[in-house]
C-alpha positions, 0 to 999 in steps of 0.5 A: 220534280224539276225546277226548271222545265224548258218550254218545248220547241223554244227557239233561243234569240240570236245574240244582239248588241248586249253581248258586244256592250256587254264585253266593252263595259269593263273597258270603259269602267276602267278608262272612265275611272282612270283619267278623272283618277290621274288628274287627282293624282297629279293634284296630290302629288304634285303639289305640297298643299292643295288650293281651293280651287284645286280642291274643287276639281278634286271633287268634280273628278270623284263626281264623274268618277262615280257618274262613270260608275253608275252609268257603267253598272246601269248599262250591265244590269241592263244587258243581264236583264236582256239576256236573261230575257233571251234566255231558254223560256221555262214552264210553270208547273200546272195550277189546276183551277178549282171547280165552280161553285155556283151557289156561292154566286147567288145573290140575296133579292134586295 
């Protein structure tokens, strides 16, 4: 028995905008992680101690460096769904339907 048998005479999708966002993504995980990442840095090593209102750009940019992470791992989920949808199509293995049994259907008079 095989797993996956192959629809004969599927015609494979051409590959579209998922494959060119696809090879963009680890590019804009890293950008999008590295400048909120540099200004926390300067932050931190640039100063002795660390005012209020430096702390409160700390965690702006930890915030959009988890909203870039997200966003980034949302759009890859998204291109592995599409191409897997694009993918070869597979066939089920039969499922015979069982025969009728029409006595089963009939209803007492009420």
């Amino acid at each position: 028995m095989r797993y996956f048998n192959k629809l004969p005479g599927y015609v494979r999708s051409k590959p579209g905008f998922e494959w060119s966002l696809f090879k963009k993504l680890p590019l804009a995980f890293v950008i999008g992680a590295s400048i909120p990442l540099a200004i926390i840095l300067a932050i931190y090593f640039g100063n002795q101690t660390v005012s209020q209102d430096q702390q409160k750009v700390i965690y702006q940019c930890l915030g959009l460096i988890f909203s870039v992470w997200f966003f980034v791992g949302v759009a890859f989920i998204g291109c592995v769904i599409v191409l897997i949808m694009k993918g070869p199509a597979y066939v089920a293995d039969p499922y015979e339907i069982p025969k009728e049994n029409k006595s089963l259907e009939q209803y007492p008079d009420l």
